[in-house]
C-alpha positions as YAML, in Angstrom:
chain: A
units: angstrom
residues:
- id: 1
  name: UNK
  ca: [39.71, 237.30, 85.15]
- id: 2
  name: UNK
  ca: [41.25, 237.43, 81.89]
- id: 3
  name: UNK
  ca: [44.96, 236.16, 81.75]
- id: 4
  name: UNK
  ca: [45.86, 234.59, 78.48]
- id: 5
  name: UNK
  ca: [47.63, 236.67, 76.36]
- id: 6
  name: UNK
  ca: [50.11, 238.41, 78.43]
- id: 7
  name: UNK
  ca: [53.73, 238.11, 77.69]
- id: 8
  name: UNK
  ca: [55.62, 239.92, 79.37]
- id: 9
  name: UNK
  ca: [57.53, 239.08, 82.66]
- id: 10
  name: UNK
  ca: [55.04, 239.91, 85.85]
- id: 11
  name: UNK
  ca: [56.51, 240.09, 89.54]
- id: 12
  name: UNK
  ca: [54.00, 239.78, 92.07]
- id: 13
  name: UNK
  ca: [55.15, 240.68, 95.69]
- id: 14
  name: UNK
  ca: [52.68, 239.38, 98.54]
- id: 15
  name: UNK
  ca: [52.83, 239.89, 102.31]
- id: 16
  name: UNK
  ca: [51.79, 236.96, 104.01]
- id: 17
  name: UNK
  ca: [49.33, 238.78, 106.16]
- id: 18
  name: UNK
  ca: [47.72, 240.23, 103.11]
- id: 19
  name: UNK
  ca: [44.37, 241.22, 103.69]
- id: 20
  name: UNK
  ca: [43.37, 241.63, 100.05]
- id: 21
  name: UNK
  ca: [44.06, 238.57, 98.49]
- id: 22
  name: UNK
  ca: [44.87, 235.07, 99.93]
- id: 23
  name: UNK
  ca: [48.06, 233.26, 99.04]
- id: 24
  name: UNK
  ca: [46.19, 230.32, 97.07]
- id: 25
  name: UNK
  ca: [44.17, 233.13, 94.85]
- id: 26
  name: UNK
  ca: [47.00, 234.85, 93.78]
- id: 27
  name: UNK
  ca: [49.26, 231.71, 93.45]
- id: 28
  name: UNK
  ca: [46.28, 229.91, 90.88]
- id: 29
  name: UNK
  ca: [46.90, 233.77, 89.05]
- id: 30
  name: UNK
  ca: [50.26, 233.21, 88.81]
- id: 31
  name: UNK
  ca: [50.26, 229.99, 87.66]
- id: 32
  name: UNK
  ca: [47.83, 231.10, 85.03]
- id: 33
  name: UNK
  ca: [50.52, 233.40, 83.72]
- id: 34
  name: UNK
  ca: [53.29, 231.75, 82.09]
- id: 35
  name: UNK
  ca: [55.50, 234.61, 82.36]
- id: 36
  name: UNK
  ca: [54.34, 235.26, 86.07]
- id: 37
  name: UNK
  ca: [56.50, 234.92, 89.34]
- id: 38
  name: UNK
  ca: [55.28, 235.11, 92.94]
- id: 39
  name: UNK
  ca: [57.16, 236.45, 95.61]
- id: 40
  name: UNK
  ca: [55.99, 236.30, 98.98]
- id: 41
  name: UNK
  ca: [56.81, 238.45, 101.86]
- id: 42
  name: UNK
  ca: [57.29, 236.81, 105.12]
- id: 43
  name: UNK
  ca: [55.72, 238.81, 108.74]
- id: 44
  name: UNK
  ca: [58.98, 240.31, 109.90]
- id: 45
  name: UNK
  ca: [59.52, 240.96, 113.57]
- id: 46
  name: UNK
  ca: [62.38, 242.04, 115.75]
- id: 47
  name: UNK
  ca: [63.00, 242.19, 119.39]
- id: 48
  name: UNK
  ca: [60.70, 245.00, 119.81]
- id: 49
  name: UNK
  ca: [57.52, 243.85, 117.68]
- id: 50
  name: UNK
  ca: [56.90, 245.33, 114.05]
- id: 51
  name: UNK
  ca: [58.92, 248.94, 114.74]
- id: 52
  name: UNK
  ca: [60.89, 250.49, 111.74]
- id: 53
  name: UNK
  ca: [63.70, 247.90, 111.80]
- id: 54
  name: UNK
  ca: [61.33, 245.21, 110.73]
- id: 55
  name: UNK
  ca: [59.54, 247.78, 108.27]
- id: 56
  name: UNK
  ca: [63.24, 248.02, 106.80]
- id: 57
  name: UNK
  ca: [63.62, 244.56, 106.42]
- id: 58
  name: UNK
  ca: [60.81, 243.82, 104.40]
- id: 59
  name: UNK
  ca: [61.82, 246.59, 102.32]
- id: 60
  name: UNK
  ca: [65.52, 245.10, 101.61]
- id: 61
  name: UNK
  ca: [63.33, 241.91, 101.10]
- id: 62
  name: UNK
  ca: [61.29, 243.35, 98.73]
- id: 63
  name: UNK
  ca: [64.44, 245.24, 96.72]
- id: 64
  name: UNK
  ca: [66.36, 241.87, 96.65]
- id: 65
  name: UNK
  ca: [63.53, 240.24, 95.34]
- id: 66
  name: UNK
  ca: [62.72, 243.17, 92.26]
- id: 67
  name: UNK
  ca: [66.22, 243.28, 91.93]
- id: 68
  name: UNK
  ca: [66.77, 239.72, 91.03]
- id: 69
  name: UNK
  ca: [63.81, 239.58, 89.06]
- id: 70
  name: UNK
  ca: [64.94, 242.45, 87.11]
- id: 71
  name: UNK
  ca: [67.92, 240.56, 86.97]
- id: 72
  name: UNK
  ca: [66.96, 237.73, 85.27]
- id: 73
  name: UNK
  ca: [64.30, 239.34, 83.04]
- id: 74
  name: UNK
  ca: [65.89, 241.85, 81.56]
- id: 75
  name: UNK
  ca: [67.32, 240.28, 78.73]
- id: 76
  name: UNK
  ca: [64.51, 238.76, 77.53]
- id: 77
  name: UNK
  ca: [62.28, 241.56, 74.90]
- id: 78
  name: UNK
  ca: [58.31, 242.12, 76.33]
- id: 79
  name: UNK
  ca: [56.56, 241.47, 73.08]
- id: 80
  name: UNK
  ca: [52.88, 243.02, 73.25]
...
C-alpha cells in the first residue's frame, strides 16, 4: 500500500468487531500516515442486547469523534 505523500488530515473510524480489517492492520496504516488519526468504536450494548439504543450510541460516538476531529483540523490548510 502506498502511503507516503499524503498530507492532509485522515480520520479513520473502526468498530472493534470489524470484520474487514483488524485493529493492528489499520493501526500500522495509521501510523504510516503522519497526518492520520484512529478512532476506534467500542461494541455497544444496552439492557436489551444491540437494539436501536445501542445503534444510537455508536452513532453519537462516532459524531463526537468527527466532530472533534473536525475540530482540531480545521485550521490547519490540506496542501496536495
Amino acid at each position: 500500500m502506498r502511503t507516503s505523500g499524503h498530507r492532509c488530515p485522515m480520520l479513520f473510524c473502526q468498530g472493534t468487531k470489524d470484520p474487514f480489517a483488524t485493529p493492528e492492520l489499520l493501526e500500522a496504516v495509521v501510523a504510516s500516515l503522519p497526518t492520520a488519526e484512529h478512532h476506534r468504536i467500542g461494541a455497544v450494548t444496552t439492557r436489551s442486547g444491540f437494539g436501536a439504543e445501542a445503534q444510537d450510541d455508536v452513532v453519537v460516538e462516532l459524531i463526537d469523534a468527527i466532530t472533534a476531529f473536525v475540530r482540531s483540523t480545521f485550521t490547519t490548510p490540506c496542501l496536495y
